[in-house]
C-alpha positions as CSV (number, residue, x, y, z in Angstrom):
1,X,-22.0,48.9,-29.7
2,X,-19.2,49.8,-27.5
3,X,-20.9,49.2,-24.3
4,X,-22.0,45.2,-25.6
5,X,-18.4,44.6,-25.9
6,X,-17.2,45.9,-23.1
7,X,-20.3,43.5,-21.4
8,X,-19.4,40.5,-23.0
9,X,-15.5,41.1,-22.3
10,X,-16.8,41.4,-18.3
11,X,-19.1,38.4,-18.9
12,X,-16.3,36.4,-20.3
13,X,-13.7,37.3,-17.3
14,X,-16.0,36.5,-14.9
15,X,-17.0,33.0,-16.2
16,X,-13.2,32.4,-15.7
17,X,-12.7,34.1,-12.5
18,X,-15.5,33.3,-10.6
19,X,-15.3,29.6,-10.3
20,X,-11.1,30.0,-9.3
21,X,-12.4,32.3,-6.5
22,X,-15.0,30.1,-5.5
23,X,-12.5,26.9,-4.9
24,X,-10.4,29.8,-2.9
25,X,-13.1,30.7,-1.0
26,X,-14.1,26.7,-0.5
27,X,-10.5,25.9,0.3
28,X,-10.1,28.7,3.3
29,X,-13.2,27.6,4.8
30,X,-13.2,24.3,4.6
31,X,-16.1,22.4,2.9
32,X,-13.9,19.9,1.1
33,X,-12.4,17.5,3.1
34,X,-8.6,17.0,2.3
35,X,-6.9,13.6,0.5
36,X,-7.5,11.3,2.9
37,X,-8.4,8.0,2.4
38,X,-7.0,6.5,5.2
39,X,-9.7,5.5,7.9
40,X,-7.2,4.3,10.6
41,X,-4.4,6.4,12.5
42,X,-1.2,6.4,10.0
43,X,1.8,5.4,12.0
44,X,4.8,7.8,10.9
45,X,7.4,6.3,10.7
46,X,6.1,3.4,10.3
47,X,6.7,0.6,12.8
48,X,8.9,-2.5,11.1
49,X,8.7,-5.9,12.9
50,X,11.8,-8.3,13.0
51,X,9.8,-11.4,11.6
52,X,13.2,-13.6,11.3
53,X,11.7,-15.9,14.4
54,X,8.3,-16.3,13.2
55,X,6.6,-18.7,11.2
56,X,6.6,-19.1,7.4
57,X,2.7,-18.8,6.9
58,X,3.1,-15.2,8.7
59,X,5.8,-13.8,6.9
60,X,3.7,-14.1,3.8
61,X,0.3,-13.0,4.8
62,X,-1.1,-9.4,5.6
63,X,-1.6,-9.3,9.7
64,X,-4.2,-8.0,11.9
65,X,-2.4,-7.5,15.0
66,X,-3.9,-7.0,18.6
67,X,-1.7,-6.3,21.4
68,X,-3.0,-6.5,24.7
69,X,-1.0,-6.9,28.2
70,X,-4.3,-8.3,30.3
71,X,-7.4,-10.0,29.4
72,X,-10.3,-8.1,29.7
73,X,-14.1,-7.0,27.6
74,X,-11.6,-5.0,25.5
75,X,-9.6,-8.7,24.4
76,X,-13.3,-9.9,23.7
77,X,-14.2,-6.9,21.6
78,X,-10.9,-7.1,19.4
79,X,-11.6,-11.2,18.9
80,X,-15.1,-10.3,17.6
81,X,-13.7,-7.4,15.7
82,X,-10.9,-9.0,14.0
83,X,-13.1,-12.2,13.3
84,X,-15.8,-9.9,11.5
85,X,-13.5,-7.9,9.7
86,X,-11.6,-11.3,8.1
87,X,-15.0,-13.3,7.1
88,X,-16.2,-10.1,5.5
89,X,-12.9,-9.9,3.7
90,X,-14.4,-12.3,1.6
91,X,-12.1,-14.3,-1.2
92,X,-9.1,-12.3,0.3
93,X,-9.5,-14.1,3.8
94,X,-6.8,-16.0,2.7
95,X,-4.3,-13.5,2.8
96,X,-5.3,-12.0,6.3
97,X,-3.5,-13.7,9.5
98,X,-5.2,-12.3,12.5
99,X,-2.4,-12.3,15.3
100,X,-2.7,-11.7,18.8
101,X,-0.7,-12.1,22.0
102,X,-3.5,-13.1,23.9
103,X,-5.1,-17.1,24.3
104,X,-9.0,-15.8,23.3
105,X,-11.5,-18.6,22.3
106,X,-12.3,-17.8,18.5
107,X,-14.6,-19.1,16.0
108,X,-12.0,-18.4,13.6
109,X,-8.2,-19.5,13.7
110,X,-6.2,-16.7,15.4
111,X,-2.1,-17.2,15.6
112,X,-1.2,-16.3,19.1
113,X,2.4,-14.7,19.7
114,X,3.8,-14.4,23.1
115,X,6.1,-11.6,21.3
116,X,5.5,-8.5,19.2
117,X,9.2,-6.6,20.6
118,X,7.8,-3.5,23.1
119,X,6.6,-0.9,19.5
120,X,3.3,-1.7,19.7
121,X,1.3,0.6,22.7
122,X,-1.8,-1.8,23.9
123,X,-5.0,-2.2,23.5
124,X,-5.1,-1.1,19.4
125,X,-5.9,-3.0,16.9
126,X,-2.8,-2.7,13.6
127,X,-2.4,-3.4,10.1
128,X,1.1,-5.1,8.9
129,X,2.0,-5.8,5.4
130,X,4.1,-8.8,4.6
131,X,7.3,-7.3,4.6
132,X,7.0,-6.6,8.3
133,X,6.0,-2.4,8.5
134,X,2.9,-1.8,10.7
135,X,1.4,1.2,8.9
136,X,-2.2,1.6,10.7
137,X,-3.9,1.3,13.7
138,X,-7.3,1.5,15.6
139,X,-8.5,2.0,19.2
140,X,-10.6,-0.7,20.6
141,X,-13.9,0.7,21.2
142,X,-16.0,-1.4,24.3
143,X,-19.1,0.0,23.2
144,X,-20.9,-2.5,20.6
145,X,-21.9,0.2,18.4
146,X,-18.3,2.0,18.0
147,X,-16.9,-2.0,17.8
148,X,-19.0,-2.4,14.3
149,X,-18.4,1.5,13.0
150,X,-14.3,0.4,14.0
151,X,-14.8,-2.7,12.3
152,X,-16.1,-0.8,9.3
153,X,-13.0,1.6,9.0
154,X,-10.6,-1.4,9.4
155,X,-12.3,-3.5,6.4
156,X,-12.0,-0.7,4.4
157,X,-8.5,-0.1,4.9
158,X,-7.5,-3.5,3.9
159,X,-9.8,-3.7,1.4
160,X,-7.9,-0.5,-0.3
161,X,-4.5,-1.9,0.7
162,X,-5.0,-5.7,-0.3
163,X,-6.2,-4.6,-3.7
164,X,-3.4,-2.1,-4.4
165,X,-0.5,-4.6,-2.8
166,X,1.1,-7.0,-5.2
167,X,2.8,-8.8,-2.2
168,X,1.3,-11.3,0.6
């Protein structure tokens, strides 16, 4: 009799203590992937943009930003890129300004802006919220097939942030 108890004391110990040491175990090697949600590279600190020149329409509207010092495949590749990501946006398309500093023939209407200040490093692709803080940003890819899968990451960053923002 002594010997059950003594098994089903064990027993219960070990239904507690061996799923803590598993997620120990897991943890130290690395099967879960952390909290992360973020598909682009987080810019810390973030960048803040003096908007006190610019337009009405842009101060109010989430930005798309591409920054480029010479016009090349990669200026092509960030007009497709930024056009697909704003149709597939969807009903929020209205509250997405894609911005560039570049004259590139577009289907859709792109602001061009001579000036961005010298923060933003060329040739990426960067999220700004309405209050001016560029939080995110993206390498152009030339390949077609990297341009979709970067397309893919940048929809679903501003599909996360435009649903969680209560500004722009």
């Amino acid at each position: 009799m002594l010997a059950k108890q003594k098994m089903s004391m064990i027993a219960l110990v070990a239904c507690f203590l061996v799923p803590f040491i598993m997620a120990i175990i897991a943890k130290q090697a690395g099967w879960f992937n952390s909290a992360k949600t973020n598909q682009g590279t987080l810019l810390q600190p973030v960048l803040e943009l003096d908007r006190s020149q610019w337009p009405a329409p842009l101060k109010q509207s989430w930005l798309l930003i591409y920054a480029s010092d010479k016009h090349c495949s990669h200026c092509q590749q960030a007009a497709y890129l930024m056009q697909q990501v704003k149709v597939a946006l969807g009903r929020e398309q209205a509250r997405l300004t894609l911005l560039t500093n570049q004259n590139i023939p577009t289907q859709t209407e792109v602001v061009e802006l001579k000036t961005f200040g010298r923060k933003l490093m060329q040739d990426y692709l960067y999220i700004s919220d309405p209050l001016g803080f560029v939080m995110l940003k993206y390498p152009v890819p030339s390949d077609q097939k990297e341009v979709i899968s970067t397309a893919k990451q940048v929809l679903s960053d501003l599909r996360r942030l435009l649903k969680l923002s209560k500004v722009g």
